[in-house]
PAMIKE-427437 format. One line per 3 residues: their letters; for each residue z, y negated, x of C-alpha. Coordinates in nm, 2 decimals, decimal comma. Layout:
<recs>
A	Z Y X  ...;
</recs>
This chain:
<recs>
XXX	0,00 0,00 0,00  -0,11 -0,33 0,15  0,14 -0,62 0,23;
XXX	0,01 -0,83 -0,06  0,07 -0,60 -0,31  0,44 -0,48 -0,21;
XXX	0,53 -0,83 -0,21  0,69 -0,97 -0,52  0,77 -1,33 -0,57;
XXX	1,08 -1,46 -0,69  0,95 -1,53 -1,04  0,76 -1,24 -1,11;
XXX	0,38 -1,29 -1,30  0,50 -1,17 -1,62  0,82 -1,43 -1,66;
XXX	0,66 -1,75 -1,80  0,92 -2,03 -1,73  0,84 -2,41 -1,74;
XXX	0,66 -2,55 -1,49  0,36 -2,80 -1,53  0,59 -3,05 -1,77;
XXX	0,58 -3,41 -1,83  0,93 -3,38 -1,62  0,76 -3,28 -1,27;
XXX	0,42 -3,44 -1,34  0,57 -3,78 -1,40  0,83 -3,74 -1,07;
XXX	0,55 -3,60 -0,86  0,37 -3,94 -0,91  0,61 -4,17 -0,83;
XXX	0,71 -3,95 -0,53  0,33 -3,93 -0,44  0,32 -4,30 -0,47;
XXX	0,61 -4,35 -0,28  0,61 -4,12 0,03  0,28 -4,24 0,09;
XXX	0,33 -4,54 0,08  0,65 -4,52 0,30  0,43 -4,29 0,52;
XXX	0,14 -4,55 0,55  0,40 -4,78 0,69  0,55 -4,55 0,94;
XXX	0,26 -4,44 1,05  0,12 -4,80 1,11  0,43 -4,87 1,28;
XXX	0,47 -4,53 1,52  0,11 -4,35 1,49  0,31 -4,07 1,29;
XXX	0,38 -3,98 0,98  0,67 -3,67 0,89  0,64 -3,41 0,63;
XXX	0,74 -3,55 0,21  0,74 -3,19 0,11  1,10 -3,10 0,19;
XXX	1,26 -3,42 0,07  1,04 -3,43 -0,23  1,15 -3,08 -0,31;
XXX	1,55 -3,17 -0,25  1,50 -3,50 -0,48  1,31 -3,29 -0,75;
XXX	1,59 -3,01 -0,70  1,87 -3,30 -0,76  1,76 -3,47 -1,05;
XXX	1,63 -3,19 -1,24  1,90 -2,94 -1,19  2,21 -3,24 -1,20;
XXX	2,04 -3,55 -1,40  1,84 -3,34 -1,65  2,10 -3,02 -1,67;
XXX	1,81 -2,81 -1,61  1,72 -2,50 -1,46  1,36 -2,46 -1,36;
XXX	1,27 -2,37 -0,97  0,89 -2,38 -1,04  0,93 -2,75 -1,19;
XXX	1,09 -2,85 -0,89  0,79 -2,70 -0,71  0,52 -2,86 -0,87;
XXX	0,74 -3,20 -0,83  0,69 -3,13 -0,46  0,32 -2,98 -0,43;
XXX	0,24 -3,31 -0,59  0,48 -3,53 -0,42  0,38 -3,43 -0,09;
XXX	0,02 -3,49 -0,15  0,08 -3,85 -0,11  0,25 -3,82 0,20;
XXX	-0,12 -3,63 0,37  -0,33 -3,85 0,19  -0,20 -4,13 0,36;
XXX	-0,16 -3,95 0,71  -0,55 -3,95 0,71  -0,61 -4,31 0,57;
XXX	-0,46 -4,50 0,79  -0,53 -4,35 1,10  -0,87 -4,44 0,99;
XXX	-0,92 -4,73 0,77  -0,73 -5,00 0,91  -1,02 -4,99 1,18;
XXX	-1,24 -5,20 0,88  -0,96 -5,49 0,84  -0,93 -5,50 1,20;
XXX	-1,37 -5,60 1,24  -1,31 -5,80 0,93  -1,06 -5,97 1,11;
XXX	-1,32 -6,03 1,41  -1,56 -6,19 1,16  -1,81 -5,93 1,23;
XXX	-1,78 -5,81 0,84  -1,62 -5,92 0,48  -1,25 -5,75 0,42;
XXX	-1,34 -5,41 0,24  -1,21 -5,45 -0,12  -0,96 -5,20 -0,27;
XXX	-1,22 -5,00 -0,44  -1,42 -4,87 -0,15  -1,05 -4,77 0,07;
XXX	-0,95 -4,60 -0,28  -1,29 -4,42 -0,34  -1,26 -4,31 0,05;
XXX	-0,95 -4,21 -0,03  -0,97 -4,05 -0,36  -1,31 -3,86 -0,27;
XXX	-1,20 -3,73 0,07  -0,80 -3,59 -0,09  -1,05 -3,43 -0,42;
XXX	-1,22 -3,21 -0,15  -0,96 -3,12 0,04  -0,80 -3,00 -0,27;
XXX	-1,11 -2,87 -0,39  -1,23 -2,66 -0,03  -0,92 -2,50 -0,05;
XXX	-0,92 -2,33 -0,36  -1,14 -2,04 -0,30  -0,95 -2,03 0,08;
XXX	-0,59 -1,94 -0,13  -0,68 -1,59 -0,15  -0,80 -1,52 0,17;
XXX	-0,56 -1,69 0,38  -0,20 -1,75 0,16  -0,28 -1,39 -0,04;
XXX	-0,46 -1,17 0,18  -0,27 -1,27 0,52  0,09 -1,28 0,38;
XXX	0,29 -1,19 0,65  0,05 -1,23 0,91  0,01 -1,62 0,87;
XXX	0,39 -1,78 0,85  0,29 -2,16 0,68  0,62 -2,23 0,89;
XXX	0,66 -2,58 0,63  0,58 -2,41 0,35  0,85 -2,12 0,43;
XXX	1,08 -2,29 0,47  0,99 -2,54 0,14  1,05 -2,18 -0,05;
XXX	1,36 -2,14 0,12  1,49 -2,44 0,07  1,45 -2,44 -0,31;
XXX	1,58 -2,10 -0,34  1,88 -2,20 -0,18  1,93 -2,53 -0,42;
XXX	1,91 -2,26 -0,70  2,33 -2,27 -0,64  2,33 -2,65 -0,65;
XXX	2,15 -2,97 -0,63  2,42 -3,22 -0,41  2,18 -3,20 -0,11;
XXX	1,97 -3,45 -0,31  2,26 -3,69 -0,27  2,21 -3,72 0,10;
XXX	1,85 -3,83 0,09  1,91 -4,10 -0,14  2,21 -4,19 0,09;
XXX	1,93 -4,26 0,36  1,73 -4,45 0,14  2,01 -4,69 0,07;
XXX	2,13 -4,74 0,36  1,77 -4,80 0,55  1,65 -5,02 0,28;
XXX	2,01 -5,25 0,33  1,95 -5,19 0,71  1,58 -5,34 0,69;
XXX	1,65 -5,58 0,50  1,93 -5,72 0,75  1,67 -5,70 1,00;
XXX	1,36 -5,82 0,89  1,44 -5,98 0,56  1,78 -6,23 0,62;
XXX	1,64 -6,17 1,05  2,06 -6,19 1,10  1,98 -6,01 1,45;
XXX	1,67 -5,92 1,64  1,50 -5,61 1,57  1,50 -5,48 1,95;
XXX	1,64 -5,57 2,27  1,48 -5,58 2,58  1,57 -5,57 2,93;
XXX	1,39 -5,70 3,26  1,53 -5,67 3,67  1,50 -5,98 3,78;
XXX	1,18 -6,00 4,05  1,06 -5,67 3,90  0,79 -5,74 3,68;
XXX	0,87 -5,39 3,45  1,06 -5,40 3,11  1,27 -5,18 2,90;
XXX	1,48 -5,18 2,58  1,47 -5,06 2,24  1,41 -5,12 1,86;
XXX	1,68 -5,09 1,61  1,48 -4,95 1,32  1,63 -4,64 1,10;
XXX	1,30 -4,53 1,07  1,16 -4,53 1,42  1,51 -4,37 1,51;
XXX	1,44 -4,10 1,22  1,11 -4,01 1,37  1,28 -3,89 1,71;
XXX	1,57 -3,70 1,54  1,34 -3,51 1,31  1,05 -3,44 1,59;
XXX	1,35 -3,32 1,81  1,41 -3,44 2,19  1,13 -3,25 2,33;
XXX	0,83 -3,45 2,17  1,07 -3,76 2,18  1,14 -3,73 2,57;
XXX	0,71 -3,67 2,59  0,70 -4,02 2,44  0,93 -4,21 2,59;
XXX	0,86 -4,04 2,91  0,47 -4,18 2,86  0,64 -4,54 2,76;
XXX	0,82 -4,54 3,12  0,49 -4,46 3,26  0,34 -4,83 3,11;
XXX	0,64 -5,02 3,13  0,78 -4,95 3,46  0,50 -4,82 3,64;
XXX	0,16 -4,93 3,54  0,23 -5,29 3,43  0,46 -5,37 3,79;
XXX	0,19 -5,25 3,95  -0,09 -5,46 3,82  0,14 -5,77 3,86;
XXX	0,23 -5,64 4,23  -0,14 -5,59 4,28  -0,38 -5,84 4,11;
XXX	-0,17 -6,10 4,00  -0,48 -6,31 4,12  -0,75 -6,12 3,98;
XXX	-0,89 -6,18 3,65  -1,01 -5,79 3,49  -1,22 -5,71 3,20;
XXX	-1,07 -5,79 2,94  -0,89 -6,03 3,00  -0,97 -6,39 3,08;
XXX	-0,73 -6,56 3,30  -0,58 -6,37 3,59  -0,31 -6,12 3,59;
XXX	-0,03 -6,30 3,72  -0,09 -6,61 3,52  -0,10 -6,40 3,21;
XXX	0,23 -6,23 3,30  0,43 -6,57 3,33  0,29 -6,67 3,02;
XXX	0,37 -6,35 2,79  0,57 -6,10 3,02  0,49 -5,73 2,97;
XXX	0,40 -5,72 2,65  0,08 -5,95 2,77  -0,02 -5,72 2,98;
XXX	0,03 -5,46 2,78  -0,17 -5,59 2,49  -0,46 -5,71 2,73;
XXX	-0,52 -5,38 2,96  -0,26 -5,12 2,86  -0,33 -4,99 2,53;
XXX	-0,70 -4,93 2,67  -0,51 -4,66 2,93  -0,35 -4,50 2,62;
XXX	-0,61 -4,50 2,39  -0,84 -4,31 2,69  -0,53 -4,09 2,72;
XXX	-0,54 -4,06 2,36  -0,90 -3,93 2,31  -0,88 -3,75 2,55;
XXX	-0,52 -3,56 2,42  -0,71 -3,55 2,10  -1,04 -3,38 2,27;
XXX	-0,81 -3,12 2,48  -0,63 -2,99 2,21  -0,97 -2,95 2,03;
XXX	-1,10 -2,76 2,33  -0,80 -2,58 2,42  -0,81 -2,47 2,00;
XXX	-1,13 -2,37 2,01  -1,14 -2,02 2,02  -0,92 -1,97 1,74;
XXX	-1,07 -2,23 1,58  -1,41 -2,02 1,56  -1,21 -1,71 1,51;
XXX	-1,02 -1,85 1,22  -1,34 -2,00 1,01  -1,47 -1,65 1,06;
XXX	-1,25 -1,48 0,98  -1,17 -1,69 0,63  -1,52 -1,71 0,55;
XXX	-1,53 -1,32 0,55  -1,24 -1,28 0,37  -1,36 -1,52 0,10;
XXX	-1,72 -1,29 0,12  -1,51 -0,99 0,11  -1,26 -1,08 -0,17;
XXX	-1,27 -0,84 -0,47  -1,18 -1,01 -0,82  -0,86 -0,85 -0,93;
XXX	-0,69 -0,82 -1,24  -0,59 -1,18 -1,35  -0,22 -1,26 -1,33;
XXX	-0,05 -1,55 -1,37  0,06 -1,58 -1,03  -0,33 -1,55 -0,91;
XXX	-0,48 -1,80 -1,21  -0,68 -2,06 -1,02  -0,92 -2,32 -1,08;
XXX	-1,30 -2,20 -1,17  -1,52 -2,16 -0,86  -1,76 -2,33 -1,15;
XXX	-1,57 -2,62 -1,18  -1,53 -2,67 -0,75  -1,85 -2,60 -0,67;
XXX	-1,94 -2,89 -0,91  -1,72 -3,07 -0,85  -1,79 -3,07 -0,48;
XXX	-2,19 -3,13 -0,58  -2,12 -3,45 -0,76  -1,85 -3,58 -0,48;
XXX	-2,14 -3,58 -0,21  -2,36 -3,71 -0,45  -2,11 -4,00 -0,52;
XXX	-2,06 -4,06 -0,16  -2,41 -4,11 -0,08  -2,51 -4,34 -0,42;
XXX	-2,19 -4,53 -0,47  -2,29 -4,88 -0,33  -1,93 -4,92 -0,24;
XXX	-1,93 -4,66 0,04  -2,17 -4,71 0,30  -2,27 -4,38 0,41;
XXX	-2,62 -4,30 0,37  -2,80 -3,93 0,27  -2,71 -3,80 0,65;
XXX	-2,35 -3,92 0,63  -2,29 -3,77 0,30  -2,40 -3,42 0,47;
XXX	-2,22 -3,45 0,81  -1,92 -3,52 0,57  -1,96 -3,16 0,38;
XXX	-2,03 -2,94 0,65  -1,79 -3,13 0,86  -1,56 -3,10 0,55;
XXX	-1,55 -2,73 0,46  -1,55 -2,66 0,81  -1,23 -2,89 0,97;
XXX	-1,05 -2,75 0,62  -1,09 -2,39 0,67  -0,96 -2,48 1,05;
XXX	-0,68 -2,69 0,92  -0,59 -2,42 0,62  -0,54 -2,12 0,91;
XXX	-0,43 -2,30 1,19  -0,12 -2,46 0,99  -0,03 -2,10 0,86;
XXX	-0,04 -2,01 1,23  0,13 -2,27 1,46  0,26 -2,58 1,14;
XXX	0,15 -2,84 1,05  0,28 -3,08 1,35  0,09 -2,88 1,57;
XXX	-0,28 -2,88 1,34  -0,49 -3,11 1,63  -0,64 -3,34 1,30;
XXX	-0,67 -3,63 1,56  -0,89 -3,42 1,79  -1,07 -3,31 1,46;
XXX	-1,17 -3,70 1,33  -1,21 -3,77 1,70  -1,49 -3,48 1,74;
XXX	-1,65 -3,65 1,41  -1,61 -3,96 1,46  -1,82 -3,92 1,82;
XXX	-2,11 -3,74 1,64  -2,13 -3,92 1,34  -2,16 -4,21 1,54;
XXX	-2,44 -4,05 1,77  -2,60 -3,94 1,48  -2,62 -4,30 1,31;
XXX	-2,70 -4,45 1,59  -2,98 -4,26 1,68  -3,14 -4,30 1,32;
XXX	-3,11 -4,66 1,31  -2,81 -4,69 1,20  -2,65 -4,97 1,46;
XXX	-2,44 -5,25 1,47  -2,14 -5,32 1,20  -2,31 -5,12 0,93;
XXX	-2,30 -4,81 1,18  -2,02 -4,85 1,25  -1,88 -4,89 0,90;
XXX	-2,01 -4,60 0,81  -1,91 -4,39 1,11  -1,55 -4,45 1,00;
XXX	-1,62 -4,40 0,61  -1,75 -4,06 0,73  -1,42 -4,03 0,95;
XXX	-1,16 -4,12 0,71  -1,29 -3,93 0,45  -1,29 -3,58 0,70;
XXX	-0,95 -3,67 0,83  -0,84 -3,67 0,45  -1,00 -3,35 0,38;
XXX	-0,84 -3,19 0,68  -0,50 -3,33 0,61  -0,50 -3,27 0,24;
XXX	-0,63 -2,87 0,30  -0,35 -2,83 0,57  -0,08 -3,00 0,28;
XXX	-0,23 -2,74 -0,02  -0,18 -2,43 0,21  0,17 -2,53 0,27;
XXX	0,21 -2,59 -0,09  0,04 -2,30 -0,18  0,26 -2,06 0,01;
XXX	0,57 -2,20 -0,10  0,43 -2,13 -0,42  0,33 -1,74 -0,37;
XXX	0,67 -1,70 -0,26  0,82 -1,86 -0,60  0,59 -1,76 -0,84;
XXX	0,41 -2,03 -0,91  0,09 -2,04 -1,06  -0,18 -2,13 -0,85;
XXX	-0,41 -2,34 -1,09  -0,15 -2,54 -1,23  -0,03 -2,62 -0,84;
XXX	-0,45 -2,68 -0,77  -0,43 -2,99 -1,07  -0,06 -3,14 -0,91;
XXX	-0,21 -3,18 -0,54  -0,55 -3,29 -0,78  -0,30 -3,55 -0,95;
XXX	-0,09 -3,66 -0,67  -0,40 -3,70 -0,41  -0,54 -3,92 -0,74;
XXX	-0,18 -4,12 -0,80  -0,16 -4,17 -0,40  -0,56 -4,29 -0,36;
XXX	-0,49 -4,58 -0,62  -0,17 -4,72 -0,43  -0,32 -4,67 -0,06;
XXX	-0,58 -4,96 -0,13  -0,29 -5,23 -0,25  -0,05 -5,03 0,07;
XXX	-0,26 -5,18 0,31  -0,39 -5,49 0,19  -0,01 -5,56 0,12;
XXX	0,08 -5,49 0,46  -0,29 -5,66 0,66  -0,24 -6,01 0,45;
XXX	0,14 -5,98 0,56  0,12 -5,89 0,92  -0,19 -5,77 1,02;
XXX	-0,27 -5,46 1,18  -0,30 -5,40 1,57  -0,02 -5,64 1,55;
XXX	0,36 -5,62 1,70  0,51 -5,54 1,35  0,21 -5,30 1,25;
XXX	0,04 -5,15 1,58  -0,22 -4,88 1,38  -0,27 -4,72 1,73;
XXX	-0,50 -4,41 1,57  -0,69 -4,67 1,38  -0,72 -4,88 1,65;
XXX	-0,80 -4,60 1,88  -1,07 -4,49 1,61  -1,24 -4,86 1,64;
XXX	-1,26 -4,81 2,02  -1,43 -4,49 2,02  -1,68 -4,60 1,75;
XXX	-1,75 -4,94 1,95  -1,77 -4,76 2,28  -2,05 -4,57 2,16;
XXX	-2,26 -4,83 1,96  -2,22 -5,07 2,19  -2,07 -5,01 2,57;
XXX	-1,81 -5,28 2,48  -1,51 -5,08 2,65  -1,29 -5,14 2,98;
XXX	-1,41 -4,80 3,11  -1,24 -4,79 3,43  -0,89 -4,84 3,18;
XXX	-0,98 -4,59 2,95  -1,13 -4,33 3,23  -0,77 -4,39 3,41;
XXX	-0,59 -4,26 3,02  -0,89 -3,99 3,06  -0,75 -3,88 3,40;
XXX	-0,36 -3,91 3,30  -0,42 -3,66 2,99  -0,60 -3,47 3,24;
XXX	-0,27 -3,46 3,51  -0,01 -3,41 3,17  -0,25 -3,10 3,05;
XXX	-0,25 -2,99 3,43  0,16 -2,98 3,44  0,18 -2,85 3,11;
XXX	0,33 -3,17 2,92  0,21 -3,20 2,57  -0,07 -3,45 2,57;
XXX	-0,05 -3,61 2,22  0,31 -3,74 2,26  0,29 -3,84 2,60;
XXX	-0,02 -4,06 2,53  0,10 -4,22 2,20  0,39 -4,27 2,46;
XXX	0,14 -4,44 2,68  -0,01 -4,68 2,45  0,29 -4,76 2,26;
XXX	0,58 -5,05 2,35  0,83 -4,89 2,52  1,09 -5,07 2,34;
XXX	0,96 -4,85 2,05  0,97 -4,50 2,19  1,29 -4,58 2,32;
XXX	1,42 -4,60 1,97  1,24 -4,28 1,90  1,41 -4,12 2,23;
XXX	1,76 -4,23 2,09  1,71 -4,02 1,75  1,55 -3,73 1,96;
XXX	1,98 -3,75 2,20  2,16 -3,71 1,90  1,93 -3,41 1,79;
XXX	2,02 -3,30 2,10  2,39 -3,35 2,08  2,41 -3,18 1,74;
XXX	2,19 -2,88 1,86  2,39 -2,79 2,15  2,75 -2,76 1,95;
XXX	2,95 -2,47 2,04  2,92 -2,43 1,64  2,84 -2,10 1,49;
XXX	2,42 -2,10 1,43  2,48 -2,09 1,03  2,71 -2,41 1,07;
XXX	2,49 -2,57 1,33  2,19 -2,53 1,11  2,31 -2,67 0,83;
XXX	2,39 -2,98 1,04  2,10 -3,00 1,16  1,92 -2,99 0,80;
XXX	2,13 -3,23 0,63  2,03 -3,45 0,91  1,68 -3,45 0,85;
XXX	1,71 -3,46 0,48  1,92 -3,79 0,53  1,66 -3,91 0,83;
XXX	1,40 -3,84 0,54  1,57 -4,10 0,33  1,58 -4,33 0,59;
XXX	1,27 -4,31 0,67  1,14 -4,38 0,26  1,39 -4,61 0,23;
XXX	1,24 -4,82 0,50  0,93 -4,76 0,43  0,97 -4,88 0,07;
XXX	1,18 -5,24 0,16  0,89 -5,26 0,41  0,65 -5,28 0,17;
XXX	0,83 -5,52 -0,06  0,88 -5,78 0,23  0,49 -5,78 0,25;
XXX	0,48 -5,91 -0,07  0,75 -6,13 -0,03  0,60 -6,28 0,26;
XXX	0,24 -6,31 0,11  0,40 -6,55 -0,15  0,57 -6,70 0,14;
XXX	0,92 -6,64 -0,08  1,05 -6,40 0,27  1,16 -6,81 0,45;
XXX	1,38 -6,87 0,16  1,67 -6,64 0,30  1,56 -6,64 0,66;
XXX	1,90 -6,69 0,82  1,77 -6,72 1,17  1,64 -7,06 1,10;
XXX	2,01 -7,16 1,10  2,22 -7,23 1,37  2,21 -7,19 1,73;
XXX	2,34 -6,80 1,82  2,30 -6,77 2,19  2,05 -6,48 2,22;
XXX	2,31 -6,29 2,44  2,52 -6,27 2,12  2,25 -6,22 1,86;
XXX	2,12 -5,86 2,14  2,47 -5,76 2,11  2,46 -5,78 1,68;
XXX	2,15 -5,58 1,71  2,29 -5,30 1,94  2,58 -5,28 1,70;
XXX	2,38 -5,25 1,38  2,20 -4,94 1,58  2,54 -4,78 1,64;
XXX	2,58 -4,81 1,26  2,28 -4,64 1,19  2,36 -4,35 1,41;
XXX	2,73 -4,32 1,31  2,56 -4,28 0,96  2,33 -4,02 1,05;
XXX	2,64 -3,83 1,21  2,82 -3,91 0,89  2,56 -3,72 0,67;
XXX	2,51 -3,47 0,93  2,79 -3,37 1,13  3,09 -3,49 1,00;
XXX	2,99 -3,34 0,67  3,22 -3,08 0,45  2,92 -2,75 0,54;
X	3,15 -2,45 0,38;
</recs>
């Protein structure tokens, strides 16, 4: 008897319990709206976005099982299969689309308007949703026990365990508070400055840290390994790269900048030079982190798409169940026909006949990758940057060699890009979501129509997301650096029009190259490269105390329980954040965010003002420890 069949979920086919209700439908929304939002943010801010599924599942666990007094596991389900949707949708927008504000902001184009980032949006989540559907059976099904879906495991495992009780819920909403009150300290009444920096005198390096609960979050929930990779690439810049170029050319003037080095260092410090020639090192570093793990993938890349196209070749229609009910292959396939067609006539989206193409076979292709390779090594480890990287260089070739040149290629090299890194995003969310689902019970087609609803909920908030956040701030800017969008614009501008510092971004090349060669994971160290340092020092703080709490002389069940209330409440903070982010955008596009700005007021040496920020941080992570390990864990 094969594995598939021995197996029963927790909710066997023949119990009908409810599931698809106004109740989860209506929370899955307003979480798809709001993790994605709170992601878009994050990921603007960091160049990483975390996981909704979890948290969405804990939230939906709380309120339905405390709130409502009821008792439905697959509700709480479908509350976070469309929940977390949001969360991916945005993961692939904006390491895309910001690239289109950013030309706009050169003057080389008009500001894209909210209808063509939503249909991007919209169309690329619909067929990520929709390539995956015939994959369920061949991957989730046939390969249970084979593939783990590590996220999606343990997303079963956590809402079987909150089938004893729903308090955990209380700790996410703890971190929301207390992030959105935190933010709003720092960025909304500016009482203290929101990082601290520190120079050597005569030594032209800096280093220091931010004091956001968010940024913090990232590094205790990526753990101090990725964190130390990160800040480890931010020592690199700060204290290595940027002395030197002082030490050395402080009378030169480089490419691209326009007065020399020495002269722009007195003027702006690091960050100056920084801004002018670092970022160039880490975005080559960055493509090139992206491009290795493609290469070094590739194998069982090939292997995998084999391998699911066969099994969906090979798979024999069963006896319908409700635990195997799925959408049509009817409805999909035209519903895939009249996507492409949309994407190559609507006059919003300017990708022509060949575009429309590139973004199918592309499409089915980075899904089915995406779909295996998260049920193999997670979904932190799927290489989608080296995937819309890959694209993003051919499409471009493609377009340029047909004509297509100048800003229109290039707008429609990253239409074509977005809309793949949404598909491969949203296909490795629906696996997830799909095996949490084969454990419980679910029902497969009415799982299919929540991601359908909560890529749909999530596309229509993206659009106003970041033209909140570009007329507040702007992207590529301190508060909002986009570095995978902005690393996107580079690539697509290198290749239609040889505008890049190649000696910078051949030296990233070669120091992805040396971190490959000594075995150091590429991807964090370059974002570490070509972000401030002052920010993946925040992010190495969070990673410490994951690395305190790991190493307690604890018994393992105690000490994982610490550690998972901890990410639950970093989860919070991290939405929280996100969320009061969001709202200060609009605040400050109506110009209403001076009205309680308290650091107009008063003359606080700055000495005094870096010591109020340092002990709001220790705030934030007595409150993490609060949450975490000074918890009652019975």
């Amino acid at each position: 008897m094969s594995k598939q069949q021995e197996f029963k979920p927790y909710i066997p086919a023949e119990q009908v319990t409810a599931e698809f209700t106004v109740t989860s439908v209506v929370m899955g929304i307003v979480l798809a709206v709001v993790f994605g939002a709170a992601n878009a943010y994050l990921g603007l801010r960091v160049g990483m976005t975390v996981s909704a599924s979890i948290p969405a599942a804990v939230i939906a666990m709380g309120v339905i099982r405390v709130v409502l007094r009821k008792n439905s596991i697959l509700e709480s389900n479908i509350v976070q299969t469309t929940g977390s949707a949001g969360e991916s949708l945005a993961a692939g927008a904006i390491f895309t689309l910001p690239a289109l504000f950013l030309w706009a902001a050169e003057g080389r184009m008009e500001k894209p308007d909210i209808l063509e980032i939503t249909l991007i949006a919209l169309l690329g989540g619909l067929l990520g949703v929709f390539f995956m559907v015939p994959l369920r059976n061949a991957l989730i099904v046939k390969e249970h026990g084979i593939l783990p879906y590590p996220e999606g495991t343990a997303c079963a495992e956590v809402l079987l365990a909150g089938e004893k009780g729903g308090a955990n819920a209380g700790t996410v909403f703890a971190g929301m508070g207390f992030a959105g009150l935190f933010k709003f300290i720092i960025d909304g009444l500016k009482a203290v400055p929101s990082e601290v920096s520190f120079r050597v005198k005569s030594y032209p390096g800096e280093i220091g840290t931010q004091i956001y609960p968010a940024v913090f979050s990232v590094g205790y929930i990526c753990g101090p390994r990725i964190a130390s990779f990160m800040f480890a690439g931010g020592v690199l810049s700060w204290l290595v790269l940027i002395p030197m170029m002082v030490q050395f050319g402080a009378g030169l003037t480089l490419y691209p900048g326009t007065v020399p080095i020495g002269e722009l260092y007195a003027a702006g410090g690091a960050s100056a030079i920084w801004s002018t020639y670092i970022r160039y090192v880490g975005a080559g570093a960055l493509a090139a982190g992206g491009i290795i793990s493609l290469i070094k993938s590739l194998p069982l890349i090939l292997r995998t798409f084999r391998e699911a196209v066969k099994g969906v070749r090979g798979t024999v229609k069963e006896e319908e169940t409700r635990t195997s009910r799925e959408l049509g292959m009817g409805i999909i396939l035209a519903g895939i026909v009249l996507i492409t067609l949309l994407i190559w006539l609507l006059p919003a989206l300017p990708v022509n006949f060949l575009g429309a193409v590139i973004i199918v076979l592309f499409g089915f292709f980075f899904a089915t990758v995406s779909s295996r390779m998260v049920g193999l090594v997670g979904s932190s480890n799927n290489p989608v940057s080296g995937m819309a990287i890959a694209t993003l260089l051919i499409a471009t070739v493609l377009l340029k060699s047909t004509g297509e040149q100048g800003i229109e290629g290039m707008q429609g090299a990253i239409a074509i890009g977005s809309i793949i890194c949404i598909v491969a995003a949203i296909a490795g969310d629906a696996s997830q979501d799909l095996k949490t689902g084969y454990i419980l019970g679910s029902t497969p087609r009415k799982q299919q129509i929540g991601e359908i609803i909560g890529v749909s909920s999530a596309a229509l908030a993206i659009g106003a997301t970041l033209y909140l956040l570009d007329r507040a701030w702007g992207f590529g800017t301190q508060e909002l650096a986009a570095p995978q969008a902005m690393l996107m614009k580079m690539i697509i501008e290198g290749v239609m029009e040889n505008s890049l510092p190649w000696t910078l971004v051949f030296m990233g090349v070669f120091l992805a190259v040396v971190a490959e060669i000594l075995r150091i994971p590429v991807l964090p160290f370059a974002i570490g490269v070509y972000l401030p340092v002052q920010l993946n020092a925040c992010i190495m703080t969070g990673g410490l105390v994951r690395l305190l709490l790991d190493g307690l002389k604890k018994p393992e069940e105690v000490k994982k329980k610490i550690t998972s209330d901890g990410i639950l409440y970093c989860s919070g903070m991290i939405a929280g954040e996100g969320l009061i982010g969001i709202l200060l955008a609009v605040l400050a596009i109506f110009g209403w965010d001076r009205r309680f700005d308290l650091s107009a007021y008063g003359t606080v040496p700055e000495t005094v003002r870096a010591f109020g920020s340092l002990v709001l941080f220790g705030v934030a992570v007595l409150s993490l420890l609060k949450f975490s390990l000074w918890k009652r864990h019975d």
